[in-house]
C-alpha positions as CSV (number, residue, x, y, z in Angstrom):
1,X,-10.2,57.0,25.6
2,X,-9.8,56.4,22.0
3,X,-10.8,53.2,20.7
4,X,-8.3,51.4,18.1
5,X,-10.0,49.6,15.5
6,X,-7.3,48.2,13.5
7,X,-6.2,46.6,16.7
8,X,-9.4,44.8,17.8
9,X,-9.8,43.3,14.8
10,X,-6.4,41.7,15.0
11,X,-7.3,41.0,18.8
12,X,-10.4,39.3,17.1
13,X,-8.9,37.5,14.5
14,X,-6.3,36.0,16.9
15,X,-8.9,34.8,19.2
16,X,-10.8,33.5,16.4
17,X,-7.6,31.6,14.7
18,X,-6.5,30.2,18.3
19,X,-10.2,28.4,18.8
20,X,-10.0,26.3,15.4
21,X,-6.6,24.6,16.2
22,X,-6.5,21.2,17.1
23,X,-4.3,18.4,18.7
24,X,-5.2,15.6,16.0
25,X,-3.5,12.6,15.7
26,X,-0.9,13.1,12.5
27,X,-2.3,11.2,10.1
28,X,0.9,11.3,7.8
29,X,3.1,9.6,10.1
30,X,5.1,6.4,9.0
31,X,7.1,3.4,10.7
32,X,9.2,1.9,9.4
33,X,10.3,-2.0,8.6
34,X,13.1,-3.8,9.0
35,X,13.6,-7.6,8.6
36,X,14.0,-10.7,6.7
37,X,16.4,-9.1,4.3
38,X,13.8,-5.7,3.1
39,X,12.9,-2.5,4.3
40,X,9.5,-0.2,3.9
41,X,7.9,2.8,5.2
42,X,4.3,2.3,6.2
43,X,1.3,3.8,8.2
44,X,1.5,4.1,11.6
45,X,-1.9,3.5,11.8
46,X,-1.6,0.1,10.0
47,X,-0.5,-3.1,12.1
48,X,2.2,-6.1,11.1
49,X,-0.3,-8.9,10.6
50,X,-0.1,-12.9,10.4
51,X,-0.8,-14.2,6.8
52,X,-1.0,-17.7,5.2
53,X,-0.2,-16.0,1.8
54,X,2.1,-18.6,-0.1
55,X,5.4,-17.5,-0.3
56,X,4.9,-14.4,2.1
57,X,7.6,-11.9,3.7
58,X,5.3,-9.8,5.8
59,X,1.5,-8.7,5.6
60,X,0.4,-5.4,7.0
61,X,-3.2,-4.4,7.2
62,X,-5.3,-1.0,8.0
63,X,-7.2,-2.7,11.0
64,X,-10.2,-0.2,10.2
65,X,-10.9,-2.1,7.8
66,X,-12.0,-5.5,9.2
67,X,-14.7,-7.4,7.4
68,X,-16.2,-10.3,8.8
69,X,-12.4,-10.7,10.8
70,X,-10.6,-10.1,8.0
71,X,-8.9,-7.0,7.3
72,X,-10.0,-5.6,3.7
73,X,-7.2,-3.2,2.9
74,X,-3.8,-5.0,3.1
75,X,-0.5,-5.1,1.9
76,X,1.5,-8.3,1.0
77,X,5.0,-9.2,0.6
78,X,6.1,-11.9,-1.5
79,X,9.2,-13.6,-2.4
80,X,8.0,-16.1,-4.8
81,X,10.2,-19.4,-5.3
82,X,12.1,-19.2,-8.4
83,X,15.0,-20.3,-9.9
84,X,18.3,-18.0,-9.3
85,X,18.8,-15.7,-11.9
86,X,15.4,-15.9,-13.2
87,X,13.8,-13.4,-15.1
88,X,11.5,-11.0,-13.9
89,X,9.7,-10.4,-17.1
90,X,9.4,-14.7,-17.6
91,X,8.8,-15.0,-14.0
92,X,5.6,-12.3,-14.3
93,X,4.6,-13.8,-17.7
94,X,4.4,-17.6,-16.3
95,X,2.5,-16.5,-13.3
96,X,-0.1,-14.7,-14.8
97,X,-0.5,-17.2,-17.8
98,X,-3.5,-19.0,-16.7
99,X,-4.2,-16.7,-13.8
100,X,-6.7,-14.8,-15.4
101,X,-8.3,-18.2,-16.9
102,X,-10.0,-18.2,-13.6
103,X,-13.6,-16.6,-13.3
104,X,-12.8,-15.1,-10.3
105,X,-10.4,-12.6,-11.2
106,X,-10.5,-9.9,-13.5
107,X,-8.1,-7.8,-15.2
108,X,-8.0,-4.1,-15.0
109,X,-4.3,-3.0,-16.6
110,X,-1.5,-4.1,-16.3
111,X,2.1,-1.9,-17.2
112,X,5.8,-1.0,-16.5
113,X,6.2,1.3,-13.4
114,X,9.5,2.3,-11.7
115,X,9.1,2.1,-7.8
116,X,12.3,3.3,-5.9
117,X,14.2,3.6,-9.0
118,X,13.5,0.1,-9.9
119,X,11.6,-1.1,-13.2
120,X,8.7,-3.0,-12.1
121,X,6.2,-4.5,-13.5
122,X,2.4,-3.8,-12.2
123,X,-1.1,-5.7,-12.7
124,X,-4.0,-4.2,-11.3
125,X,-7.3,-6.7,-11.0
126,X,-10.1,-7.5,-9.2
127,X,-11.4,-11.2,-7.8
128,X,-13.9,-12.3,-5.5
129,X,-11.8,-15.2,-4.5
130,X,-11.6,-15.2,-0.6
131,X,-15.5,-14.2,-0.6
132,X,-15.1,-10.7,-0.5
133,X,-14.5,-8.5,-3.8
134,X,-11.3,-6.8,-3.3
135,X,-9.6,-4.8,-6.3
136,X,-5.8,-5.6,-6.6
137,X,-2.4,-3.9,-7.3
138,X,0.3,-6.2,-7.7
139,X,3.9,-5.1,-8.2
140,X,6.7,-7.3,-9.3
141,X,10.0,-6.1,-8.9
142,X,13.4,-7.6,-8.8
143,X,16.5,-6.4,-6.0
144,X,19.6,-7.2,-6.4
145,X,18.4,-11.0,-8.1
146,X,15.4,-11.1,-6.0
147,X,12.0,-11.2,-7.2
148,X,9.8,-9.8,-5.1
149,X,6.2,-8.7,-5.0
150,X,4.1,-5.9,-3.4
151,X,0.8,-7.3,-3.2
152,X,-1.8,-4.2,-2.1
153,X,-6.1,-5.3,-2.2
154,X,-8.6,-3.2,-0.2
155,X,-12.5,-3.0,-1.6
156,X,-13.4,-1.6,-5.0
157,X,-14.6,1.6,-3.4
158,X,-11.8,2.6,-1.2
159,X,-8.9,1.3,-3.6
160,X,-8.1,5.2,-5.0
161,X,-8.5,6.4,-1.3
162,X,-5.6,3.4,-0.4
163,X,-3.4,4.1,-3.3
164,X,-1.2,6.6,-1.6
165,X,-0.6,4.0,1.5
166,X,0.5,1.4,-1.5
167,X,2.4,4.0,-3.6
168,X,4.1,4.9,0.3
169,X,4.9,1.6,1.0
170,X,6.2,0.4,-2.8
171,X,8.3,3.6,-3.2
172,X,9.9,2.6,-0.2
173,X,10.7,-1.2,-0.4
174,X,14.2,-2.3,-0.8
175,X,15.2,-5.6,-0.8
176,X,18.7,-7.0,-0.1
């Protein structure tokens, strides 16, 4: 009987290969969301969430995250109250005019972006405000004549970790 060693080691390797694959949950799968005029992809793992944030659209939250009830890694949509035709530079400007007077917040950067083929405009801080130090990306953007903006937060140390689930969602948005 002659022994084939080429093909044993294929036999081998097969075996081998075959005993390391898994049937994990797809971590890169989205949803998607439709309503109250705007659209988004997000994380399937994340959940739609209630939110008394003034002027909010929808708040979604990754519910591993829960601190003290509260979700720490969130995202926020806003459609602030402004006048039609308002300005979304003016608009940014007037808002963050004496929001960084307050000790509780501090800035980071702020900067033009483009998100979706929009120009945005993008302020990254960090405040203590609700009791809980959260670090902040805050995206203002207008569709169509409608200023919205993408509000992300999750804790200083797992912000970078949480900026692709922001960047997914923001690339995404479009508003009516």
């Amino acid at each position: 009987m002659r022994i084939d060693i080429p093909m044993i080691l294929i036999l081998c390797f097969v075996v081998l290969v075959s005993g390391c694959v898994s049937e994990g949950k797809n971590t890169n799968s989205t949803e998607i969301y439709s309503q109250n005029n705007i659209s988004f992809t997000y994380p399937s793992t994340w959940e739609i969430t209630n939110t008394t944030s003034q002027d909010a659209v929808v708040a979604l939250a990754d519910p591993t995250t829960v601190h003290s009830g509260n979700p720490t890694t969130s995202v926020v949509i806003q459609k602030p109250a402004v006048a039609a035709n308002s300005n979304l530079t003016s608009v940014y400007d007037s808002n963050y005019d004496s929001f960084f007077n307050n000790t509780n917040v501090k800035r980071i950067s702020e900067g033009n972006i483009t998100i979706n083929g929009n120009n945005a405009l993008e302020n990254i801080y960090e405040s203590n405000a609700t009791g809980v130090q959260l670090e902040y990306q805050a995206v203002w953007v207008d569709y169509n004549g409608t200023i919205y903006v993408i509000l992300g937060s999750a804790l200083p140390t797992d912000y970078k970790n949480q900026q692709t689930n922001f960047y997914q969602i923001m690339n995404s948005f479009k508003g009516q």
